[in-house]
FIDRENVO-680446 format. One record per residue (C-alpha): residue number from 1; z negated, x negated, y. Coordinates in Angstrom, 2 decimals. Each point is the difference from the previous one (the first is absolute). Layout:
REM FIDRENVO-680446
NODE,num,pz,px,py
NODE,NUM,Z,X,Y;
...
REM end
This chain:
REM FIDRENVO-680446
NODE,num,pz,px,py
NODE,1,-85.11,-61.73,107.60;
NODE,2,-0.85,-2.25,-3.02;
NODE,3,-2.45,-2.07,0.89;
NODE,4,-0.66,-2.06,-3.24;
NODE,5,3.73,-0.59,-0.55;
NODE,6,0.21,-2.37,-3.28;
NODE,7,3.26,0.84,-0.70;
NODE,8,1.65,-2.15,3.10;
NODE,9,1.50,-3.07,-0.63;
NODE,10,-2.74,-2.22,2.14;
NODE,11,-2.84,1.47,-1.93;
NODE,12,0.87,-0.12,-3.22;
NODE,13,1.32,-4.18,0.38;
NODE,14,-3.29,-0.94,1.85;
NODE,15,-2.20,1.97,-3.42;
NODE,16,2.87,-1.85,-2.39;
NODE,17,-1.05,-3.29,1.76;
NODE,18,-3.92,0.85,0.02;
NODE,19,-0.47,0.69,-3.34;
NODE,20,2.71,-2.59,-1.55;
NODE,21,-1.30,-1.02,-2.92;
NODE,22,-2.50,2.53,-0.55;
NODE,23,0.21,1.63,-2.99;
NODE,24,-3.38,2.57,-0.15;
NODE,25,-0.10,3.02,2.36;
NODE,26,-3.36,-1.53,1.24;
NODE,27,1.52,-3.51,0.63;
NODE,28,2.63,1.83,2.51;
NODE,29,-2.61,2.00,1.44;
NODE,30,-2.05,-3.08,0.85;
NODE,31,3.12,-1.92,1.27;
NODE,32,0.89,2.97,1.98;
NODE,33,-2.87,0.03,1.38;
NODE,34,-0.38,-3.48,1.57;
NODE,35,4.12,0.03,0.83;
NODE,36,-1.05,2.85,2.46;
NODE,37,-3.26,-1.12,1.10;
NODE,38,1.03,-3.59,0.94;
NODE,39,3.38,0.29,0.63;
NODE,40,0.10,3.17,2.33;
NODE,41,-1.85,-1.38,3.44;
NODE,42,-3.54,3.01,0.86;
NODE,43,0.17,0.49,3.56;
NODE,44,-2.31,2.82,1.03;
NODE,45,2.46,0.38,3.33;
NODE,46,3.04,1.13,-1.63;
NODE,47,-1.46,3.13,-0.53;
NODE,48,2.84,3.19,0.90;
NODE,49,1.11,3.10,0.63;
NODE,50,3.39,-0.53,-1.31;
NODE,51,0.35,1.09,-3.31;
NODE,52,2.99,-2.65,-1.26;
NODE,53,-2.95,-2.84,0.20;
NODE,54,-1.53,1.23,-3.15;
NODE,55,2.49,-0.03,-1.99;
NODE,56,-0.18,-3.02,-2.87;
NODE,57,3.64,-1.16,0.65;
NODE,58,-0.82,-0.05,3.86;
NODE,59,-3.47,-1.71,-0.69;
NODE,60,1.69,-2.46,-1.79;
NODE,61,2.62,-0.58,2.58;
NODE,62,-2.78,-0.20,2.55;
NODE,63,-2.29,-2.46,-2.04;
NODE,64,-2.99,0.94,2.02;
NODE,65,-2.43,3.24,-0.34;
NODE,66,-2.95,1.74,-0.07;
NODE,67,-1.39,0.83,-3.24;
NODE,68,1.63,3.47,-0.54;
NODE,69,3.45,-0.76,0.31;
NODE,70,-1.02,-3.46,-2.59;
NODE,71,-1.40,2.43,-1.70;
NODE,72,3.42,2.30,-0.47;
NODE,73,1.55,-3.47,-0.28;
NODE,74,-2.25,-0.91,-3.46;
NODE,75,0.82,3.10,-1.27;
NODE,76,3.40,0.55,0.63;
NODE,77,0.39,-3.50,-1.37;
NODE,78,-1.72,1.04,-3.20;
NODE,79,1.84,2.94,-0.99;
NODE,80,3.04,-2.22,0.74;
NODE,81,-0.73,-1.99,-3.04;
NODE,82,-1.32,3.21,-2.17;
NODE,83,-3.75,0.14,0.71;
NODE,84,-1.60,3.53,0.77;
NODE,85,-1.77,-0.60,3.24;
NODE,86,-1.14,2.51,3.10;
NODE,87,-1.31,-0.57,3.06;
NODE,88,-3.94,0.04,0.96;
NODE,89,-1.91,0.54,3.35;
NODE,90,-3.79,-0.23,1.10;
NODE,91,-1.52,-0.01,3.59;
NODE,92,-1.92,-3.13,0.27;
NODE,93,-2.25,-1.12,2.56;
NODE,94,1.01,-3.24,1.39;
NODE,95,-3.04,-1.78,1.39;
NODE,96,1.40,-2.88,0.96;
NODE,97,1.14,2.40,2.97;
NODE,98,-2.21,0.17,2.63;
NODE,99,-0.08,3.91,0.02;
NODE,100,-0.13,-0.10,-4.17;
NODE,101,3.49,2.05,-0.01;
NODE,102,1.22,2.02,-2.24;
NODE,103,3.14,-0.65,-1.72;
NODE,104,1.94,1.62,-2.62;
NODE,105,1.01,-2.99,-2.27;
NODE,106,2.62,0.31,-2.50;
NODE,107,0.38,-1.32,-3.72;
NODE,108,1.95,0.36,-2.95;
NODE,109,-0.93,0.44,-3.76;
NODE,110,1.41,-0.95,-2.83;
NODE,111,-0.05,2.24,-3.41;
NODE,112,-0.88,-3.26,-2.30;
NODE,113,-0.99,0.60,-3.67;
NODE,114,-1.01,3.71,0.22;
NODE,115,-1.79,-0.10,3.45;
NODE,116,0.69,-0.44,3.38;
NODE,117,-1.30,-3.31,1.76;
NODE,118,0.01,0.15,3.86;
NODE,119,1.24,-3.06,2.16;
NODE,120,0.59,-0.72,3.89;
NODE,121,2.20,-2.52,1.23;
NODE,122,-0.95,0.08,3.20;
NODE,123,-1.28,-3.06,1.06;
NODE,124,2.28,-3.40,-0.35;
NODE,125,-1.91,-3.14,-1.39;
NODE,126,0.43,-1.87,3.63;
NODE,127,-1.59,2.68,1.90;
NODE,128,-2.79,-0.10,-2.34;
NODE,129,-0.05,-3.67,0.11;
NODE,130,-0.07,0.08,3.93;
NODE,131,-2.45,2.99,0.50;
NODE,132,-2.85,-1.06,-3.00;
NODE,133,0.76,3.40,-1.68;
NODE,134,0.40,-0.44,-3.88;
NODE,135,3.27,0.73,-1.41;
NODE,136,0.60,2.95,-2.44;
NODE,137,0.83,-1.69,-3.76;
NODE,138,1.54,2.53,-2.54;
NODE,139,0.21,-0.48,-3.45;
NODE,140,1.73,3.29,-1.03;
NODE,141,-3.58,1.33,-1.65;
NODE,142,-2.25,0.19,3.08;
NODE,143,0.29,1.85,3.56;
NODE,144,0.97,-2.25,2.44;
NODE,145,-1.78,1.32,3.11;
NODE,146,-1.36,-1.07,3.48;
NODE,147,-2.90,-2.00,-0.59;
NODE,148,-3.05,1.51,1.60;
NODE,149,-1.21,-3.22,1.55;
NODE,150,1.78,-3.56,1.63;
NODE,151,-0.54,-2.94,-1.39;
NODE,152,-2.57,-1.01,2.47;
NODE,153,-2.12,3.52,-1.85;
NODE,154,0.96,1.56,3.67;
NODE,155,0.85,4.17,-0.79;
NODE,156,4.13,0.24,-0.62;
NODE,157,1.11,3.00,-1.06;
NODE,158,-2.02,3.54,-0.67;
NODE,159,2.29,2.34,-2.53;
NODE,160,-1.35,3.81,1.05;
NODE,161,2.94,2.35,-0.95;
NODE,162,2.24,-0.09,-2.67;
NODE,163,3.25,2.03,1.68;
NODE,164,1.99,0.10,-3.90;
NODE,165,2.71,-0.59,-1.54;
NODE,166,3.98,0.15,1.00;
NODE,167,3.06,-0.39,-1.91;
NODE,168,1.81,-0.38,3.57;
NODE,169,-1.13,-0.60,3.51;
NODE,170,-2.58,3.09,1.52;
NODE,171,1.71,-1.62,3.58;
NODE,172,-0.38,3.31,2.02;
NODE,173,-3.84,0.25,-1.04;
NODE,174,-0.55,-3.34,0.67;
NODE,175,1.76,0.27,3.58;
NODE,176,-2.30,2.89,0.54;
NODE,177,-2.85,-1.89,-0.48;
NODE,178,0.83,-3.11,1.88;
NODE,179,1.56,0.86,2.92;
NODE,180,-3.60,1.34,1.43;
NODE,181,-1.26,-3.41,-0.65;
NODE,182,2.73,-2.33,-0.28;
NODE,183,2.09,1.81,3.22;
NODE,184,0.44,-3.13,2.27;
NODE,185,1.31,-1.91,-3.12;
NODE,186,1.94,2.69,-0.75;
NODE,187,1.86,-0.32,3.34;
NODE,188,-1.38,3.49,0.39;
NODE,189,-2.86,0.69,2.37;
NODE,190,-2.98,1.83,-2.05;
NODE,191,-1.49,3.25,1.01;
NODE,192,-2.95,-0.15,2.99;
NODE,193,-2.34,1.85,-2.42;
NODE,194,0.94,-1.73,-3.41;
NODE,195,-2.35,-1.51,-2.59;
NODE,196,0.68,-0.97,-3.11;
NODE,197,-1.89,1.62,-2.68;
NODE,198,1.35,-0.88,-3.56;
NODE,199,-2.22,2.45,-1.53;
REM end
């Protein structure tokens, strides 16, 4: 399955209206970037086991996700309009969770003037607004990634694995690693004995 599909029809239109009138690769990165992150809804619940949810087109449809599938969204929608992208992954620990969970977040990058610059989408502008977490700003020459602390200084997010880099979708491995953890959300019911252990 192609995952990062930029050559349907409902990718490529939403890129050609994101980066309309952009004219540098960096200025349709950046506009990329914020098309995805504000206009595709995070919702940590939508999280699944069924493969056809990750794919950009079906993201797009949806309008709602969790950060990997905006993630194959941003890129799919970048190679849609000729930039050389791939997709990223870290476990982070998320201490604004009671249990400081693990999560494998996901990202894309950009190759922009000889180097690759990293950025997540994940979080939308009102759910940064509404939770005092401060929003991710990408310019196309930094990394755009979760900032460590809220805007109250409270911890946010930890990065402590860098997973790599994909052309497509890993989204057997990442099943694998999920449904010990993420079972119940999976609509599967997790092991007795399982643990996650991203290490």
């Amino acid at each position: 399955m192609a995952f990062v599909d930029a050559d349907h029809p409902d990718v490529s239109a939403f890129a050609a209206r994101a980066t309309e009138g952009a004219t540098t690769d960096r200025e349709k990165a950046v506009a990329l970037f914020y098309a995805v992150r504000d206009g595709i809804r995070y919702d940590p619940y939508r999280l699944s086991a069924d493969a056809e949810t990750y794919r950009a087109s079906a993201v797009l449809r949806a309008g709602v996700a969790y950060c990997i599938p905006k993630a194959v969204l941003l890129c799919a929608a970048a190679r849609a309009v000729g930039l050389t992208a791939r997709l990223g992954f870290a476990d982070v620990r998320n201490h604004l969770n009671s249990e400081k969970l693990r999560e494998r977040m996901g990202g894309s990058e950009f190759r922009l003037d000889g180097r690759w610059v990293k950025a997540t989408p994940a979080f939308n502008i009102e759910l940064c607004e509404r939770f005092g977490v401060l929003p991710l700003e990408f310019d196309g020459v930094h990394d755009a990634l979760f900032h460590p602390y809220m805007a109250d200084g409270r911890a946010h997010m930890e990065y402590v694995r860098e997973r790599g880099t994909f052309d497509e979708l890993p989204f057997e491995e990442i099943m694998e690693e999920f449904r010990p953890v993420f079972g119940r959300m999976l609509g599967e019911a997790p092991p007795v004995d399982a643990a996650f252990n991203p290490t």
